[in-house]
One Martini backbone bead per residue (centre of mass of N, CA, C, O) as a GRO file, in nm:
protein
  289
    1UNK     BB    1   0.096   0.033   0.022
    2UNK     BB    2   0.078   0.363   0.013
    3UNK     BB    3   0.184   0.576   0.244
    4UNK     BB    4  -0.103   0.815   0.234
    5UNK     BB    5  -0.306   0.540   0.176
    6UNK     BB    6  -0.539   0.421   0.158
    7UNK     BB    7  -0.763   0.129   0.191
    8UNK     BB    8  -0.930  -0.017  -0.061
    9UNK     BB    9  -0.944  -0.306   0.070
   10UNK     BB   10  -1.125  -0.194   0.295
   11UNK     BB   11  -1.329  -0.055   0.172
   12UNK     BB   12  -1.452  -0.321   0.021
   13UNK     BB   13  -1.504  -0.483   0.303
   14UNK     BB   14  -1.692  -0.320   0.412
   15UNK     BB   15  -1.918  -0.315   0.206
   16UNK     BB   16  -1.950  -0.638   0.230
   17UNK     BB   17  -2.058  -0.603   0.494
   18UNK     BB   18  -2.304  -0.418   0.456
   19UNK     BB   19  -2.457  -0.591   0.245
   20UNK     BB   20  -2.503  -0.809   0.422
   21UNK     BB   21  -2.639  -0.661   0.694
   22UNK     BB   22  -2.904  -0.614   0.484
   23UNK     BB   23  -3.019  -0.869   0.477
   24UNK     BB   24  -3.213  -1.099   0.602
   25UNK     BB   25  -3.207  -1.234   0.899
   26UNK     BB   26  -3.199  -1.560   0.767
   27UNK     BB   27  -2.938  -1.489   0.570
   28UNK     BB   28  -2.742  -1.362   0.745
   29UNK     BB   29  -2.472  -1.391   0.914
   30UNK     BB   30  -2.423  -1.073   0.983
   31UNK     BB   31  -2.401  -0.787   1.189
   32UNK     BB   32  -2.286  -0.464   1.063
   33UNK     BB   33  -2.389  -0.116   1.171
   34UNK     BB   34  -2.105   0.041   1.050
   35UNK     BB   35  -2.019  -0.008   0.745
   36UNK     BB   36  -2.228   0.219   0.630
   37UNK     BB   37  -2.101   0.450   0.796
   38UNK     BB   38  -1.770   0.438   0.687
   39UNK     BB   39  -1.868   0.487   0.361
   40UNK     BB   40  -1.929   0.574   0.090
   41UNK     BB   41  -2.201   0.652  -0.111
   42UNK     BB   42  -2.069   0.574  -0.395
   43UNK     BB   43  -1.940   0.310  -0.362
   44UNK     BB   44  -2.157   0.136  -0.251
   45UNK     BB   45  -2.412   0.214  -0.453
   46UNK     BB   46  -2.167   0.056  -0.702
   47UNK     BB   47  -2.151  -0.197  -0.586
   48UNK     BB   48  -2.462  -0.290  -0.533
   49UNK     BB   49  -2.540  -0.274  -0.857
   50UNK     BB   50  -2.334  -0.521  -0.942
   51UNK     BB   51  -2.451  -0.704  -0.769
   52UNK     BB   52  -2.736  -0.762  -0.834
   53UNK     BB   53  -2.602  -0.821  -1.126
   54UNK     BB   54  -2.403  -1.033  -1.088
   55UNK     BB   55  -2.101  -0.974  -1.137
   56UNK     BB   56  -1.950  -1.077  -0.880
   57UNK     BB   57  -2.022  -1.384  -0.929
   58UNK     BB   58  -1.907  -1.377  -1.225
   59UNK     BB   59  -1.584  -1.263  -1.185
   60UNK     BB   60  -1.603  -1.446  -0.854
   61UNK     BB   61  -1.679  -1.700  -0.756
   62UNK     BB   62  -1.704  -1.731  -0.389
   63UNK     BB   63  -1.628  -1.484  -0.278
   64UNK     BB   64  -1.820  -1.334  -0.142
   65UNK     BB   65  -1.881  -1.539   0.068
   66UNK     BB   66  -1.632  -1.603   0.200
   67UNK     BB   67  -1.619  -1.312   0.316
   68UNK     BB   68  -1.884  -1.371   0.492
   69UNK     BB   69  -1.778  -1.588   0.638
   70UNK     BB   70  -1.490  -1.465   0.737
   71UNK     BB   71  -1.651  -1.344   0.942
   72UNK     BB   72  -1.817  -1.528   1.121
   73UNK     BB   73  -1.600  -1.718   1.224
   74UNK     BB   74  -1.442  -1.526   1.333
   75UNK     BB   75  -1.649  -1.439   1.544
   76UNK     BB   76  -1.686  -1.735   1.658
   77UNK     BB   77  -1.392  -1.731   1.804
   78UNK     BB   78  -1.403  -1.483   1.969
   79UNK     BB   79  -1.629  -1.620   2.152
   80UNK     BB   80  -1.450  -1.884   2.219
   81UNK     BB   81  -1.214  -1.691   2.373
   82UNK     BB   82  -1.418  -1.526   2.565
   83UNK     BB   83  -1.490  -1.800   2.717
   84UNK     BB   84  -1.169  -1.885   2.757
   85UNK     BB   85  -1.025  -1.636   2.905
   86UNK     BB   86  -0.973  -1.384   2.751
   87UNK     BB   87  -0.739  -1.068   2.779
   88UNK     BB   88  -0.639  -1.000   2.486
   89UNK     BB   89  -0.676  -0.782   2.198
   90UNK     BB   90  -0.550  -0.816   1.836
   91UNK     BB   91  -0.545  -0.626   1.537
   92UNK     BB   92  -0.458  -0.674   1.231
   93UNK     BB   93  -0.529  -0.488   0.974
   94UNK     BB   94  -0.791  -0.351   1.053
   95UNK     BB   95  -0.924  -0.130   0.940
   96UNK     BB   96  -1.282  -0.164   0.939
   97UNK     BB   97  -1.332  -0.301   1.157
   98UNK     BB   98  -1.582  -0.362   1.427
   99UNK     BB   99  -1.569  -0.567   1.689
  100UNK     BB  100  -1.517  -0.347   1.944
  101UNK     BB  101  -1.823  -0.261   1.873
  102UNK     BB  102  -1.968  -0.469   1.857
  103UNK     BB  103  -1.836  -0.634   2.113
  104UNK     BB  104  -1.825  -0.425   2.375
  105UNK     BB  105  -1.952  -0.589   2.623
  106UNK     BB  106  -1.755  -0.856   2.611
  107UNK     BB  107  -1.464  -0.644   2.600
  108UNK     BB  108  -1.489  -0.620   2.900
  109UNK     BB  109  -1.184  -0.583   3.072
  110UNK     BB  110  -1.005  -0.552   2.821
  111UNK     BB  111  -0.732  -0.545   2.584
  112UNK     BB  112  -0.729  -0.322   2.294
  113UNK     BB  113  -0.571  -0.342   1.956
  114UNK     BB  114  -0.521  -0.142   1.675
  115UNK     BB  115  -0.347  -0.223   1.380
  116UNK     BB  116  -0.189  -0.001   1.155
  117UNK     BB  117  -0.177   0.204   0.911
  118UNK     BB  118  -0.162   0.531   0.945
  119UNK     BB  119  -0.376   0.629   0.726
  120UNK     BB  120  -0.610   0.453   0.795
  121UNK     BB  121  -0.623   0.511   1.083
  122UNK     BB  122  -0.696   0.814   1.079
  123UNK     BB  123  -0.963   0.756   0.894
  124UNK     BB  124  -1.071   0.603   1.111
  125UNK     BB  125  -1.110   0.805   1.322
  126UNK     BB  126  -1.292   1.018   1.174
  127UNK     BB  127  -1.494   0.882   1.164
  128UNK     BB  128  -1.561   0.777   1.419
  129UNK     BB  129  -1.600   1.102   1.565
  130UNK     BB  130  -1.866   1.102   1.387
  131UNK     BB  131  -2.039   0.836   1.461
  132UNK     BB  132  -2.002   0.844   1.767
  133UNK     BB  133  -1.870   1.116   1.892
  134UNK     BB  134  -1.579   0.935   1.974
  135UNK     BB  135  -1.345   0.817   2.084
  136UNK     BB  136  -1.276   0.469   2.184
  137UNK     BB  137  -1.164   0.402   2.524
  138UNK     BB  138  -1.111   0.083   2.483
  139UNK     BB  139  -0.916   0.158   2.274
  140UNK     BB  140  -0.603   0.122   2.093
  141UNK     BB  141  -0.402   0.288   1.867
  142UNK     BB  142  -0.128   0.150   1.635
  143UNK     BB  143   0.059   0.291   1.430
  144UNK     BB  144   0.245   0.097   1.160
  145UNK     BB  145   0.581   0.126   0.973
  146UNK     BB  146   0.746  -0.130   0.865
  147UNK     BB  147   0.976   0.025   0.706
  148UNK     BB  148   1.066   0.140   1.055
  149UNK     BB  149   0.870  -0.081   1.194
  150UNK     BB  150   0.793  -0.313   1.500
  151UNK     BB  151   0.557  -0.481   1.648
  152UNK     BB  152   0.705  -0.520   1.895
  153UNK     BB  153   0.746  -0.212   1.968
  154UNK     BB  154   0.433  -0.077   1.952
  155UNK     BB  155   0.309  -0.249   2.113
  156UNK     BB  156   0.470  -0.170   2.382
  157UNK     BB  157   0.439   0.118   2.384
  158UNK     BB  158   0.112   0.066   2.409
  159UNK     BB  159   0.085  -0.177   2.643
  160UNK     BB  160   0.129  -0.426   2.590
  161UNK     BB  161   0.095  -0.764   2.739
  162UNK     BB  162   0.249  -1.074   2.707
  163UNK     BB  163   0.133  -1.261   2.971
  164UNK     BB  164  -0.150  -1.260   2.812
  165UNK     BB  165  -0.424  -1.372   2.672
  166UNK     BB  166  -0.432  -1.378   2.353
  167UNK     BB  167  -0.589  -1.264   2.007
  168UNK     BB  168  -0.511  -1.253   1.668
  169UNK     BB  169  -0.596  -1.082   1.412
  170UNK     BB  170  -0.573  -1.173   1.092
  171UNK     BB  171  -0.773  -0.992   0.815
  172UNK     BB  172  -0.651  -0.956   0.515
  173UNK     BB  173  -0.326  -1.016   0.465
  174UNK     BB  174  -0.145  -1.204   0.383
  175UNK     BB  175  -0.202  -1.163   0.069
  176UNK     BB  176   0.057  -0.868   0.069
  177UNK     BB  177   0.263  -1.049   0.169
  178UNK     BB  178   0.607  -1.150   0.256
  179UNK     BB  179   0.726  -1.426   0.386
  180UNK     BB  180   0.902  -1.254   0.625
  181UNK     BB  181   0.653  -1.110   0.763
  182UNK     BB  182   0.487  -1.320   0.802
  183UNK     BB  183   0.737  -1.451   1.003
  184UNK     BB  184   0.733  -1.222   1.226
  185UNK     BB  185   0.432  -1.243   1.330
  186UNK     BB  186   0.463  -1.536   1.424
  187UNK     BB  187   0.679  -1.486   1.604
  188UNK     BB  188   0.583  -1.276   1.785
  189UNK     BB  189   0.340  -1.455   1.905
  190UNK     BB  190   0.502  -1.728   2.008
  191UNK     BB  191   0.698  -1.543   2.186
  192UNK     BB  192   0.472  -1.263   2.270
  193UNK     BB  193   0.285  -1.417   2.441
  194UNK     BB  194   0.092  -1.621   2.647
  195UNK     BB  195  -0.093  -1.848   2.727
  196UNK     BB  196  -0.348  -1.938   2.536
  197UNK     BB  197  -0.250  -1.825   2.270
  198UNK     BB  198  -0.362  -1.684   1.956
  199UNK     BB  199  -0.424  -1.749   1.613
  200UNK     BB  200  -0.599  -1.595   1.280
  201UNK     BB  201  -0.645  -1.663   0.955
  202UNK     BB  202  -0.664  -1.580   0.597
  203UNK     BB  203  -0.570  -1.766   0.311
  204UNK     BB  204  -0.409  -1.870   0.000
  205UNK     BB  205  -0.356  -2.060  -0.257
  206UNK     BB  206  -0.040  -2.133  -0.440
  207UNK     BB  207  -0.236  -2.147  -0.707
  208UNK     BB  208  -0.341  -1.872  -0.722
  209UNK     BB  209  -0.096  -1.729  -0.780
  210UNK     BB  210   0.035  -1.927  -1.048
  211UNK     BB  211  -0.277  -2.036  -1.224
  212UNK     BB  212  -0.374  -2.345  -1.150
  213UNK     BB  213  -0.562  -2.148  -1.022
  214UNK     BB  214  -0.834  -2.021  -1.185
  215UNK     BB  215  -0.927  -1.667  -1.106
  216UNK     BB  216  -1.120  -1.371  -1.202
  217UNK     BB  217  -1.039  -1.187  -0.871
  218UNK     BB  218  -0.704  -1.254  -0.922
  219UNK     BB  219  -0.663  -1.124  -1.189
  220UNK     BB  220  -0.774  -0.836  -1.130
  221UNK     BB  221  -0.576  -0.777  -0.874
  222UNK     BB  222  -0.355  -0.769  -1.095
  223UNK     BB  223  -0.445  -0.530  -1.233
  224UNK     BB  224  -0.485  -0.304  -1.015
  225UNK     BB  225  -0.255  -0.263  -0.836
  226UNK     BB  226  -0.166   0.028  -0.935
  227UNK     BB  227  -0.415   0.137  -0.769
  228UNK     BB  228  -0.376   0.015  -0.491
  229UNK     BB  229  -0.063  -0.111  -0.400
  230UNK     BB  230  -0.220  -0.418  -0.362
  231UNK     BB  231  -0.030  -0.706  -0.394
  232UNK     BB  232   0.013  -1.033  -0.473
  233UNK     BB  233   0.233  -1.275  -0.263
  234UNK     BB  234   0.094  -1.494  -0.027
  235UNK     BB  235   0.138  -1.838   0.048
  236UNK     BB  236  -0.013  -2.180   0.089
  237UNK     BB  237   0.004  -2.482   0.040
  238UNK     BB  238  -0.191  -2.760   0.002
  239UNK     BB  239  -0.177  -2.927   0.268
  240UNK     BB  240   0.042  -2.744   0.492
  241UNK     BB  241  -0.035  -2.593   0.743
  242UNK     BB  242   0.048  -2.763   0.991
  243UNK     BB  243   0.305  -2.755   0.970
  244UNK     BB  244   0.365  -2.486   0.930
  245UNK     BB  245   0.280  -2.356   1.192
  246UNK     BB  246   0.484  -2.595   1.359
  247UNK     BB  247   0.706  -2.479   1.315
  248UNK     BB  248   0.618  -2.187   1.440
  249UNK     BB  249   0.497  -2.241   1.726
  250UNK     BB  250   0.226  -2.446   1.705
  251UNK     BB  251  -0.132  -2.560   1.787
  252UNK     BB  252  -0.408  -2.642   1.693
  253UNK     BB  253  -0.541  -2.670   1.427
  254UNK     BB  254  -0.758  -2.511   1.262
  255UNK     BB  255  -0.909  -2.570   0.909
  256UNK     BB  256  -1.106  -2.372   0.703
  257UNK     BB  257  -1.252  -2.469   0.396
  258UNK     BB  258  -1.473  -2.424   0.152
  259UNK     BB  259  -1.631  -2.656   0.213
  260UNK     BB  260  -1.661  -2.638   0.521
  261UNK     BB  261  -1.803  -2.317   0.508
  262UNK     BB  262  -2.029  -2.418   0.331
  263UNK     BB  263  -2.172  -2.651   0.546
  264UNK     BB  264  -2.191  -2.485   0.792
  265UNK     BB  265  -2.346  -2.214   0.690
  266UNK     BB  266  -2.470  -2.292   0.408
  267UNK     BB  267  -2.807  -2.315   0.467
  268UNK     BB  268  -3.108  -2.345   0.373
  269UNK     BB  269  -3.120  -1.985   0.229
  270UNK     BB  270  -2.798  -2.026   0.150
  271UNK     BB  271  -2.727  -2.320  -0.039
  272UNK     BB  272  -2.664  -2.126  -0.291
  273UNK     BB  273  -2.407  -2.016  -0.163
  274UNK     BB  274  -2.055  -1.975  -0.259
  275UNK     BB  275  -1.740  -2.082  -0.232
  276UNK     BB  276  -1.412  -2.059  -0.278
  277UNK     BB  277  -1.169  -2.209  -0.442
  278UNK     BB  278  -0.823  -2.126  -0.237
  279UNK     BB  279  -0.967  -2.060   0.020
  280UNK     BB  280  -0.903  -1.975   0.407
  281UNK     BB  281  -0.883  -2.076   0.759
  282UNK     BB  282  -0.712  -2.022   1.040
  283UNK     BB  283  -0.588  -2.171   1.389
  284UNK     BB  284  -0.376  -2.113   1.674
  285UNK     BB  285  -0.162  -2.224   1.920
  286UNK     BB  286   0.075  -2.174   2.149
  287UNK     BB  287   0.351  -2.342   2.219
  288UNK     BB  288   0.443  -2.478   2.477
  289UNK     BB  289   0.733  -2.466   2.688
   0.00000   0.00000   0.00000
């Protein structure tokens, strides 16, 4: 992403936030109440026709789901580790994530962080100061540029308390980074975070990179990028996730792909509606030293 540049790919994933939360009580999968109230109204709207038209799952069959369901899984991991005595909550590459807000009761007594580039999170601070009437005191925003810091630094300078049962959300980030920033990232939470803390993320198959699967929606991101300045940059191969996990001191791998998603969620009034096969969503918990 460029410098000074907000994320296009955060406020496309606001909008699809927003148009799911849109969907009839027995259809939609979540309510985001923020989302709608991020985005432009013009962006929205622009793209809410297009959808309409079936262009979206025309051009990209199955991603519009993934991404609806990315968010439900997400929120009920959320609440499966506030159940299970979760105390620091950090969101990495939070962009318009609502969850801080959106589940403000659940995370009452929790240390919360949203950690982004500069330009996002200060474009969403000026957002909340509008929608909510003030900025959330419950929660720290961590501006960091990777160029020139470390994670590790902003966190602690922030207050992050590395001894505490944490979450790191990680949604929507990690096909736009390096293999070694993605390992920076993994090294830091395995080795400062507390006991029986984890991380959840969702990543694409290294097939749908190199074009062994194609996919309309990859093709576009690669043609877009000159625009967004967020290139498609990194996978996991099918089939090793578990591996590379605890390669990096994770264990209790629980991977849910296109089928599981689509298997669990899409039921009912929803049945007919497709998850992208090619991308998935992992989580992990740090392994006892």
């Amino acid at each position: 992403m460029r410098r000074n540049q907000t994320s296009l790919t955060a406020t496309g994933i606001a909008i699809l936030r927003a148009l799911e939360s849109e969907k009839p009580e027995g259809e939609r999968l979540f309510c985001d109440p923020y989302a709608r109230r991020f985005v432009n109204d013009f962006l929205y709207h622009f793209v809410r026709f297009f959808d309409q038209l079936g262009y979206s799952e025309w051009r990209g069959p199955g991603v519009m789901g993934f991404l609806a369901v990315r968010e439900r899984y997400i929120d009920d991991y959320l609440k499966a580790c506030l159940a299970g005595g979760l105390q620091q909550l950090v969101i990495l590459g939070a962009g318009w994530d609502a969850r801080a807000y959106r589940f403000k009761e659940l995370l009452e007594g929790l240390r919360v962080f949203e950690v982004d580039h500069p330009a996002t999170q200060q474009a969403k601070l000026k957002k909340l100061q509008r929608v909510l009437g003030c900025i959330p005191q419950h929660v720290t925003y961590v501006p960091i540029d990777f160029n020139t810091q470390t994670l590790a630094g902003r966190l602690t300078e922030a207050g992050y308390a590395e001894q505490l049962k944490t979450l790191f959300i990680w949604q929507g980030v990690t096909y736009y980074l390096t293999p070694p920033a993605v390992d920076g990232t993994l090294e830091f939470v395995a080795h400062h975070s507390g006991p029986g803390s984890s991380i959840i993320f969702d990543y694409m198959d290294t097939a749908l990179l190199d074009g062994t699967l194609r996919h309309g929606e990859v093709s576009k991101m690669r043609r877009d990028r000159w625009m967004s300045g967020e290139a498609l940059a990194f996978g996991i191969p099918r089939g090793t996730i578990q591996s590379f996990l605890e390669q990096r001191g994770f264990c209790q791998v629980q991977n849910a792909d296109s089928v599981y998603l689509h298997d669990t969620y899409f039921t009912g009034a929803n049945r007919k509606r497709t998850v992208a096969d090619g991308y998935a969503i992992v989580s992990a918990v740090i392994r006892s030293t």
